[in-house]
MARTITI-41111 format. One line per 4 residues: for each residue z, x, y of C-alpha. Coordinates in pm, 1 decimal. Layout:
residues N
Z X Y | ...
END
This chain:
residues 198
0.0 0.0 0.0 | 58.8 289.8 244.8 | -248.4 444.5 163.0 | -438.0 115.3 241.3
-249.1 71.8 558.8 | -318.3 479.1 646.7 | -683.1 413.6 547.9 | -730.2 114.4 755.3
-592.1 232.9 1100.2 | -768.3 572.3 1030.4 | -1123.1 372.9 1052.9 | -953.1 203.8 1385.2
-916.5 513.1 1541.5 | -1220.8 620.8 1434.0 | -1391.2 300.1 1570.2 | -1222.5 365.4 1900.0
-1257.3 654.4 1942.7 | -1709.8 608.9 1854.8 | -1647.9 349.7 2121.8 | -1458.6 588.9 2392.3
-1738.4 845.2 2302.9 | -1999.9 549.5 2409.0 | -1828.1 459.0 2706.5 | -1779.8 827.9 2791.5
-2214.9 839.4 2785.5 | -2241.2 541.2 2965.4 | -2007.0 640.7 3225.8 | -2193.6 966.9 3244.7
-2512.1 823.4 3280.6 | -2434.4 587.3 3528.0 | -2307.1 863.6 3746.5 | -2456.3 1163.4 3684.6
-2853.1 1029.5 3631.2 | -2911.6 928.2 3950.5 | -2763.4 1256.4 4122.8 | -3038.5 1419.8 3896.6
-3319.2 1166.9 4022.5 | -3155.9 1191.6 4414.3 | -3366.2 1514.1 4450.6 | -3718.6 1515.8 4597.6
-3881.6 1444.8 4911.7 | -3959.7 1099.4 5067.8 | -4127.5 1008.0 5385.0 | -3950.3 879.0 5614.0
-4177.8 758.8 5946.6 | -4458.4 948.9 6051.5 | -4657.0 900.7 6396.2 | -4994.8 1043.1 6518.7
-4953.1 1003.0 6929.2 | -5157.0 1137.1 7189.3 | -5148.1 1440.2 7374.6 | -5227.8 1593.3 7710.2
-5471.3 1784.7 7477.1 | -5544.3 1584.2 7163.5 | -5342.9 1413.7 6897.8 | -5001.6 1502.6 6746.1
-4835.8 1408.8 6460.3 | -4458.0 1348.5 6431.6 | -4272.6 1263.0 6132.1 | -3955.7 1299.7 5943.5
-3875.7 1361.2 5534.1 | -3578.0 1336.8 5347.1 | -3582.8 1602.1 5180.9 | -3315.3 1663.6 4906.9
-3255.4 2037.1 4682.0 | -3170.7 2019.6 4347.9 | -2932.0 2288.7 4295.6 | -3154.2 2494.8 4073.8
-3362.1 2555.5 4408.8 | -3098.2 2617.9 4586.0 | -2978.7 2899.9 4347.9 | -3327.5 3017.0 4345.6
-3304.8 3087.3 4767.2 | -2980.9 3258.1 4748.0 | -3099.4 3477.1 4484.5 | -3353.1 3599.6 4707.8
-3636.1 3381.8 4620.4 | -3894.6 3263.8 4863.5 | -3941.8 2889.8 4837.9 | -4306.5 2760.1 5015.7
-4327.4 2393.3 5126.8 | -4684.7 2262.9 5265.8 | -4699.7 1963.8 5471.7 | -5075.6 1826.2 5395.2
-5257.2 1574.8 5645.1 | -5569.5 1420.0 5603.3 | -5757.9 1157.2 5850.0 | -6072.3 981.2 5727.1
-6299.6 711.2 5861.1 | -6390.2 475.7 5602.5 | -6779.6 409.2 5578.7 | -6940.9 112.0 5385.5
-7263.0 303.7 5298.4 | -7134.5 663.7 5193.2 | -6825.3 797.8 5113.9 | -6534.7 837.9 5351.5
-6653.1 1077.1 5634.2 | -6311.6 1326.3 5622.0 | -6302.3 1485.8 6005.3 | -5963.5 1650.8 5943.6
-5817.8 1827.4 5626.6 | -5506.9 2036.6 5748.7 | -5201.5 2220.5 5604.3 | -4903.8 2397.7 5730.1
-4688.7 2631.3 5559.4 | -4300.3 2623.2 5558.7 | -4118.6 2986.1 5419.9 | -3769.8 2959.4 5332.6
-3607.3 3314.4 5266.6 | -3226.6 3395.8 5231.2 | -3097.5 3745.0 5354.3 | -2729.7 3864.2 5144.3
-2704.1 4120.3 5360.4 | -2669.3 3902.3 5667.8 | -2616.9 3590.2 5501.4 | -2894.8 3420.1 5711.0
-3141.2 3165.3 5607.4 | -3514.2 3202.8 5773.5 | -3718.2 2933.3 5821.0 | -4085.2 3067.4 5883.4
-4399.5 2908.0 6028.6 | -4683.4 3094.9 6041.5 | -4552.1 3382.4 6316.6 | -4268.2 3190.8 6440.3
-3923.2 3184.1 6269.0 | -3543.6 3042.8 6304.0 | -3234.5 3171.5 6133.4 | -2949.5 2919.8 5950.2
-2618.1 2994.5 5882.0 | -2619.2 2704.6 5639.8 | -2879.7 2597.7 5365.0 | -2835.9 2187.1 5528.9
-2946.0 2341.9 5901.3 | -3284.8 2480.4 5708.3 | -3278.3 2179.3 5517.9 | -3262.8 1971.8 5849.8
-3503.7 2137.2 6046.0 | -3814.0 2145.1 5763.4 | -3740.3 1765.0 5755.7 | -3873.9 1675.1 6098.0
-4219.6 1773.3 6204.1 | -4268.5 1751.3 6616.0 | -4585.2 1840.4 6760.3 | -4790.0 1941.5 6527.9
-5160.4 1917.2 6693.8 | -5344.5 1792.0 6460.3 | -5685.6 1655.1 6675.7 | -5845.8 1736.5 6952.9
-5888.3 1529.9 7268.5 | -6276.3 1400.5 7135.7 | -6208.4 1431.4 6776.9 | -6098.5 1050.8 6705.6
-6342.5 814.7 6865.1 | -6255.4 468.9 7009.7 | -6216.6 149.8 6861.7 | -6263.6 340.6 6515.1
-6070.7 288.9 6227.5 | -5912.2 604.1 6057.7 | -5726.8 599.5 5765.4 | -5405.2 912.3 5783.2
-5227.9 1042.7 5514.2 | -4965.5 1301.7 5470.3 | -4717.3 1443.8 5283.0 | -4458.7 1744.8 5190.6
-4466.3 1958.7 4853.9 | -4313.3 2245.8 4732.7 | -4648.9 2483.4 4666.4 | -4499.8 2658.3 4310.5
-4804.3 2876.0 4332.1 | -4702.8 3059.9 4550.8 | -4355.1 3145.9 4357.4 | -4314.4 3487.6 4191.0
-4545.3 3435.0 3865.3 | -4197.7 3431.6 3619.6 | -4151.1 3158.9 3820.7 | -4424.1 2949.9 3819.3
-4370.6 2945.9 3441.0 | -4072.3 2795.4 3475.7 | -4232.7 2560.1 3711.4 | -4491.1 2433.5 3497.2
-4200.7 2321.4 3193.7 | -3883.9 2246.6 3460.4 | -3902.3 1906.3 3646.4 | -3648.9 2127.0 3816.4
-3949.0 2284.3 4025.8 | -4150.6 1981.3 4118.3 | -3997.7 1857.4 4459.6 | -4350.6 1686.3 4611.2
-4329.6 1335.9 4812.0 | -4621.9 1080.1 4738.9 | -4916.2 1027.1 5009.7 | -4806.0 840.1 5266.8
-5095.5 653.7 5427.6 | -5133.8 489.3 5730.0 | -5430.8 311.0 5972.1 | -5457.5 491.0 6298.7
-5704.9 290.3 6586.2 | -5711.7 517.5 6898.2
END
């Protein structure tokens, strides 16, 4: 009879403790999948305004590091991100006439030495204390001339499009490996797309 009894709350424990184990993955799920998923880039407005000397586009990302990426900068790793915009007039008889195709390049670089961040475009660069102060700065485009004065023509319709990615090509090669079978390395917004009527 004791043996029964022993045997029998054994396999209740046991059952509880399968179902604590459950919970335990459900819990864990619940919290810790979608601070996996919160990394990438979104957009969050974006603008194309006129200019004393053409057209310039303005827009903001949220942009969100996973902490692999992170690690990778303060290692000493150069992280590029490319903000692509595109304008095209859509044509009935032909395919889309494409006027502008442009791309800017974003460098981020960590120093140890002087435990600076660098933010680089093209000649022109800003040091960061902090990783969030690069982060903040690379999430709001100002400025950026994109068209000249004559370039968009009135009472046209243009279709815009734009968006951020990190460009893993140009990674140390190791590191594009890791890139091509890591989700960890894809950090890339969608197109967003927009009608412009000047």
């Amino acid at each position: 009879m004791k043996t029964s009894t022993l045997h029998h709350s054994l396999r209740k424990l046991t059952a509880v403790l399968l179902h604590a184990r459950a919970l335990a993955f459900a819990l864990a799920l619940v919290f810790v999948a979608p601070c996996a998923l919160a990394d990438g880039i979104e957009v969050r407005s974006v603008t194309v305004e006129p200019a004393s000397d053409g057209w310039e586009l303005e827009a903001a990302f949220d942009v969100q590091f996973n902490a692999r990426l992170e690690e990778a900068v303060n290692r000493g790793i150069p992280l590029y991100f490319v903000v692509d915009f595109e304008l095209s007039r859509p044509r009935w008889y032909w395919f889309d006439e494409k006027p502008i195709e442009l791309s800017r390049t974003f460098k981020i670089t960590y120093t140890p030495l002087l435990r600076q961040y660098r933010l680089t475009i093209g000649n022109e660069y800003q040091n960061f204390t902090r990783f969030e102060e690069v982060t903040r700065v690379l999430s709001r485009q100002r400025g950026w001339h994109v068209a000249d004065k004559g370039a968009l023509k009135k009472d046209q319709v243009y279709q815009a499009a734009v968006r951020m990615r990190l460009d893993t090509a140009q990674l140390p090669k190791p590191f594009q490996l890791n890139a091509i079978a890591s989700r960890d390395w894809t950090l890339a917004s969608d197109w967003h797309r927009w009608t412009i009527i000047p």
